[in-house]
C-alpha positions in Angstrom: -51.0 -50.6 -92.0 -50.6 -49.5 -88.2 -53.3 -48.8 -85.7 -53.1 -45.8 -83.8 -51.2 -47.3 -80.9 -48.3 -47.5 -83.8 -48.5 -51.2 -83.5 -49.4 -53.6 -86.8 -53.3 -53.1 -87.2 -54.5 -56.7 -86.1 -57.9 -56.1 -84.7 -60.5 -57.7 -85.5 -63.8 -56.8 -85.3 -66.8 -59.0 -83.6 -68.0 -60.5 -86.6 -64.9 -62.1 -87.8 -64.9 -64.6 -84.4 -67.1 -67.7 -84.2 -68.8 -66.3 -80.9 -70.6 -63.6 -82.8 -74.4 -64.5 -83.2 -75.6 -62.6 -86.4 -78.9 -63.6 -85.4 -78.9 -61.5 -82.1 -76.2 -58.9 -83.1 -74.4 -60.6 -79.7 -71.3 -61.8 -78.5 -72.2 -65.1 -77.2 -68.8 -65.3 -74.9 -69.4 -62.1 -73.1 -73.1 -61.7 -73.6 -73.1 -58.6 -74.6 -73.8 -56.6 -78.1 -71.5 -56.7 -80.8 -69.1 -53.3 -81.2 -70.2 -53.0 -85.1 -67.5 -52.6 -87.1 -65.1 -51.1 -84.5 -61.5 -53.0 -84.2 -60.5 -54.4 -81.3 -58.7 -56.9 -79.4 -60.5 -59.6 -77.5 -58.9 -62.6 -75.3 -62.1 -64.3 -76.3 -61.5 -64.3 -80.2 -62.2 -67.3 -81.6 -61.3 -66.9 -86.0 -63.6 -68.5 -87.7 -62.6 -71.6 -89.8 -61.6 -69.4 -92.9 -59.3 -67.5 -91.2 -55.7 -68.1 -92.1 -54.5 -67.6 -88.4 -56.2 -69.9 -86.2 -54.7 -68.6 -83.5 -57.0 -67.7 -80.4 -57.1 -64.1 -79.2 -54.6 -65.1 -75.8 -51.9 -66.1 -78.2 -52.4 -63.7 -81.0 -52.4 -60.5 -78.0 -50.6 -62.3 -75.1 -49.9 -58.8 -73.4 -53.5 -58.0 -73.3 -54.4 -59.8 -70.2 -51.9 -58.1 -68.3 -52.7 -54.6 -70.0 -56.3 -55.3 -68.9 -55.2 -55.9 -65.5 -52.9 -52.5 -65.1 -55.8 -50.6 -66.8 -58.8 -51.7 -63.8 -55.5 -51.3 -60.8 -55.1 -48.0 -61.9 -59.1 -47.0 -62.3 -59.5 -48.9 -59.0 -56.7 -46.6 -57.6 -58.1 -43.5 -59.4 -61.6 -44.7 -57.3 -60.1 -45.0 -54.1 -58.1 -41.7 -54.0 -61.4 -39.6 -55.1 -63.1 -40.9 -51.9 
């Protein structure tokens, strides 16, 4: 299966990672709420111990601290030149 960005579909969604709190419906990395059951890509995945790949989310996406970075110079850019 593909994702829509036409790469392999290997999202994951919050409550496949071992920061997930099911008793607070939170992310205990980030702190935030959990995304439901929308796929994603997080540099703070932790699988849980079932998980055939134990790999972290900075191995399994190693671009996506870089693409994170392009994404806020180019809104930070997109800021400045409305001003």
């Amino acid at each position: 299966m593909k994702a829509t960005d036409g790469l392999p579909e290997d999202r994951v969604t919050c409550r496949e990672c071992r920061h997930y709190d099911a008793g607070s419906y939170r992310c205990n990395r980030y702190r935030v709420p959990e995304l439901g059951d929308l796929p994603r890509r997080c540099l703070g995945f932790v699988p849980l111990p079932q998980d055939i790949d134990q790999r972290p989310g900075s191995e399994r996406w190693p671009t996506l601290k870089q693409d994170i970075a392009d994404i806020r110079a180019i809104e930070a850019a997109a800021r400045e030149s409305g001003k």
